[in-house]
N, C-alpha and C positions, 0 to 999 in steps of 0.2 A: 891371834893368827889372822893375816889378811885374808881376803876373799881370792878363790882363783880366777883368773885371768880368763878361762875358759870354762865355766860355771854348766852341770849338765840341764837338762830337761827340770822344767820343777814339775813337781808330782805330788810331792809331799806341802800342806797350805797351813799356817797358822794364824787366825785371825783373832786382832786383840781387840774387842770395844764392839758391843752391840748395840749402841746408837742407832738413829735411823739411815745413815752411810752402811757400817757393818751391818745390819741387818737388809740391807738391799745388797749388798754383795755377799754374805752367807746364803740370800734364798738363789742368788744367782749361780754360784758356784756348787753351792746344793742341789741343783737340781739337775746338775749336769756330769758334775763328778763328785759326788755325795764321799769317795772313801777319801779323799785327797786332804778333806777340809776339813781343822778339827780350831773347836771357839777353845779358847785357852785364857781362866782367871782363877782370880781364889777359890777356894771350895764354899765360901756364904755365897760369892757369887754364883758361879755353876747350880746349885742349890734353889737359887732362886729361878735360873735360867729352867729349869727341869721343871720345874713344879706349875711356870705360868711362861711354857716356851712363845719365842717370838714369833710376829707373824707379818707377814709382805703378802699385800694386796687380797688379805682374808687368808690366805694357809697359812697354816702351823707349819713352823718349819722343824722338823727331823732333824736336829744337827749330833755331831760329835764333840762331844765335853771333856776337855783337862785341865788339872790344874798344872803348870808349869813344870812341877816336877813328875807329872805321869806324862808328859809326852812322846819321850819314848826320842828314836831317832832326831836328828837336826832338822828343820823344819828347811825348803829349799827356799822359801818363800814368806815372809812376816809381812803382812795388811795390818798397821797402827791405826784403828777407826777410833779411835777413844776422845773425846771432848779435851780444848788444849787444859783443861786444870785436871785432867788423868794423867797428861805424856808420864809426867815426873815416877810418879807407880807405875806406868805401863813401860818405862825402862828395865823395873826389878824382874817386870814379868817376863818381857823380851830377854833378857839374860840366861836363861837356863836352855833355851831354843835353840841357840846359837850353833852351826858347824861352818868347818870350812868354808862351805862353798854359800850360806847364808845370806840372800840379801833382805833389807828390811825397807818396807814402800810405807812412809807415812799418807794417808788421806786424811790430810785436818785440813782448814781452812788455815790461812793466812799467810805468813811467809816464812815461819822462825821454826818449824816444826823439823826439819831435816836437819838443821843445826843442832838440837838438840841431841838427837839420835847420834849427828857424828862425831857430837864432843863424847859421847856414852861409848862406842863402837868403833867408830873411826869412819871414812869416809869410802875405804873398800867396799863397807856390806851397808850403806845407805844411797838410796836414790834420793833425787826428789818427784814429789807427787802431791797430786789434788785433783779431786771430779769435780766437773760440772755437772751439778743435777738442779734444777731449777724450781722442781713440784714434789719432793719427798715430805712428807704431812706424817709425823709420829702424833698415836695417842700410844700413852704406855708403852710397852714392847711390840707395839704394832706400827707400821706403816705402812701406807698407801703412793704408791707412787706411778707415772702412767708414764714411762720411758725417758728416752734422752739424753740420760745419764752419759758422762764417759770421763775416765780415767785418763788424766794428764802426765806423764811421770816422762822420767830418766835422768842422764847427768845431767849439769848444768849448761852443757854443749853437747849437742846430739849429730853430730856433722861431720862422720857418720855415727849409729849408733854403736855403742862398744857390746860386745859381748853378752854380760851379763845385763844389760838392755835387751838385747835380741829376743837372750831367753826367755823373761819375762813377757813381752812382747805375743813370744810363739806360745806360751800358754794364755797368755788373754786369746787369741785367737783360734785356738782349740775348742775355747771355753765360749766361743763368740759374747765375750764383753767388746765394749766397745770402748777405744783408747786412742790416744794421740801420741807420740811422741816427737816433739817442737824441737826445731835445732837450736835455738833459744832457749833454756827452758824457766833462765831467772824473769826474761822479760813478758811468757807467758803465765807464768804465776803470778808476778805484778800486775798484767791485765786482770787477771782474776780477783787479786786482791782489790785493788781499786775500786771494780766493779762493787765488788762485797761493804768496801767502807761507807761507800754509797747506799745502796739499797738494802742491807742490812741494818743499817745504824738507821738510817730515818726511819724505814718501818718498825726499829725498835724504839724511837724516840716519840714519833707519832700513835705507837698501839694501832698500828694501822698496814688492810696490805699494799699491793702494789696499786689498788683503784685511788685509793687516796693522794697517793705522789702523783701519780697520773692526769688527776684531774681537779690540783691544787697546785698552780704557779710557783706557790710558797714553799710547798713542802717538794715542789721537784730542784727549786732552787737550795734547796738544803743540800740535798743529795750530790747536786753537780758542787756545791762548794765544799761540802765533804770531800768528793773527790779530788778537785783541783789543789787543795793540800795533799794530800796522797802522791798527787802524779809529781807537784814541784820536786817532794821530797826526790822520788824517783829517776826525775830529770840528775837533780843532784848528787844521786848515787850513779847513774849510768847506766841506767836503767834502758835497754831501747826502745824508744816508742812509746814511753810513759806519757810525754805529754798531748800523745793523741789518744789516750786511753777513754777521759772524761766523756767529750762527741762520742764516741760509739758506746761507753759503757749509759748514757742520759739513751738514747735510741734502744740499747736494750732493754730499761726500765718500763719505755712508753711501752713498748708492744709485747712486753711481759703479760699471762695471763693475769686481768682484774681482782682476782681473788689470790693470786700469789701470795705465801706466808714463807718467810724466811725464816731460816735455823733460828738466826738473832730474835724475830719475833716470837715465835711458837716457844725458845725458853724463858722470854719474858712474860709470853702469858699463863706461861706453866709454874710459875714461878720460881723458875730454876737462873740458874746467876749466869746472864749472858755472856758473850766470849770478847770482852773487851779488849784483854791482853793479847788478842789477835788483831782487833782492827785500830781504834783510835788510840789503846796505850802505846801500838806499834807507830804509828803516824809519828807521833806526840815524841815519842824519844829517840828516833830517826833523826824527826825534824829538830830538837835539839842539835841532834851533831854537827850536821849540815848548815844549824844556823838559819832555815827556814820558819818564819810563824805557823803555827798550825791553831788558832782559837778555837774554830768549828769545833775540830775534833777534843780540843782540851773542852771545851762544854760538854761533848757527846761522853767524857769519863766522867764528868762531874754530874751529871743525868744519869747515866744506865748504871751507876754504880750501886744507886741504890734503884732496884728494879722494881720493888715492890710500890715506888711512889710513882704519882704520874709525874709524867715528862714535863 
């Protein structure tokens, strides 16, 4: 059944994936409209959530726990936080949620993640979406994180925004999150991603944060040729603005905080399996199509794939 045209108020929140994203917008939503927002997984999962709840910036967070089939009502509103090797399970889980008037916001990083959901769903009840958050630091089910954050979504052209844009919109704004919504929204994601291939990938190549790109020629000159495959591919798909992306995403690095750790780095040093299928394997078989080289990046899969070896 498609989505309505004219979508009401969301009230009703379900959030899939308590990562360090999901868990910075469960304590946010939590603490504002605690009955709206319910974390939604298997029951081993919920299980463990209960026993060692998560926590934002030292408090426990108090949430409300289902599994898919106890959720009860259609959810007005689906938040996908889950790491991109979940989506594929967090499609089954998202399946029972489902009503009418339903839309579903992924926040993964990269660019492929709303495709996934609208080949599952259709592209009535999915937006696109991704935050910037710059300084979120998980140990365990805790993170620390000291603002900034904000939430990028809508259709793919927001010029004006449609409806069920709006909606969502007037609940971030109830809820004072902080959000954008870009009349562009492919060529603001590709900023984003860009930016990530870059300074994601070196500081997971390096085992190093942002002081080290910073204040090593070599290791910032990775990063901008990181990028500058990324933007080519970009340029090539049609991307607007892609090839001014590199200059200002090299300028956000420098003046990045010194101690900055990226998602990409913090699950390499955790030993968990970095998100490659977001950045360089995307680069890498884009640029196939396109007919662009991309070496950097074909290195950066041949290195982070095994993450437990040094770079």
């Amino acid at each position: 059944m498609a989505a309505s045209p004219n979508p009401p108020p969301v009230h009703h929140v379900a959030l899939v994936g308590l990562g360090a994203i999901g868990i910075l917008y469960a304590g946010q939503i939590s603490a504002r409209e605690p009955r709206c927002l319910r974390i939604v997984a298997d029951a081993a999962r919920l299980a463990r959530y209960r026993a060692d709840p998560p926590a934002l910036n030292g408090r426990r967070l108090d949430l409300n726990y289902a599994t898919p089939e106890e959720f009860g009502p259609p959810a007005d509103l689906v938040l996908v936080a889950v790491k991109s090797t979940g989506l594929a399970a967090a499609v089954e889980t998202v399946a029972p949620l489902l009503g009418p008037n339903t839309q579903i916001l992924p926040l993964l990083n990269g660019i492929t993640a709303q495709d996934v959901l609208a080949e599952a769903f259709g592209w009535p009840r999915v937006l696109y979406g991704f935050v910037y958050c710059s300084s979120a630091m998980r140990t365990g089910n805790s993170v620390v994180q000291d603002g900034g954050e904000k939430i990028v979504f809508g259709e793919a052209t927001n010029n004006p925004p449609a409806p069920r844009v709006r909606a969502v919109a007037e609940f971030f704004d109830r809820l004072g999150i902080r959000h954008d919504v870009p009349a562009d929204m492919r060529a603001a994601q590709w900023k984003k991603f860009i930016l990530n291939v870059g300074i994601n990938q070196a500081q997971a190549l390096l085992r190093a944060p942002s002081r080290e790109i910073q204040q090593n020629p070599e290791a910032l000159r990775l990063a901008r040729t990181l990028m500058d495959e990324a933007a080519a591919v970009g340029v090539a798909l049609g991307i607007a603005g892609a090839a001014d992306v590199p200059a200002w995403a090299e300028g956000v690095i420098l003046k990045a905080a010194p101690e900055n750790r990226t998602s990409m780095l913090q699950d390499v040093e955790a030993g968990r399996a970095p998100e490659i299928d977001l950045f360089a394997e995307t680069v890498c078989r884009l640029g196939r199509q396109c007919g662009i080289p991309t070496p950097a990046n074909e290195m950066a899969v041949r290195l982070l794939s095994a993450p437990d070896k040094p770079a």
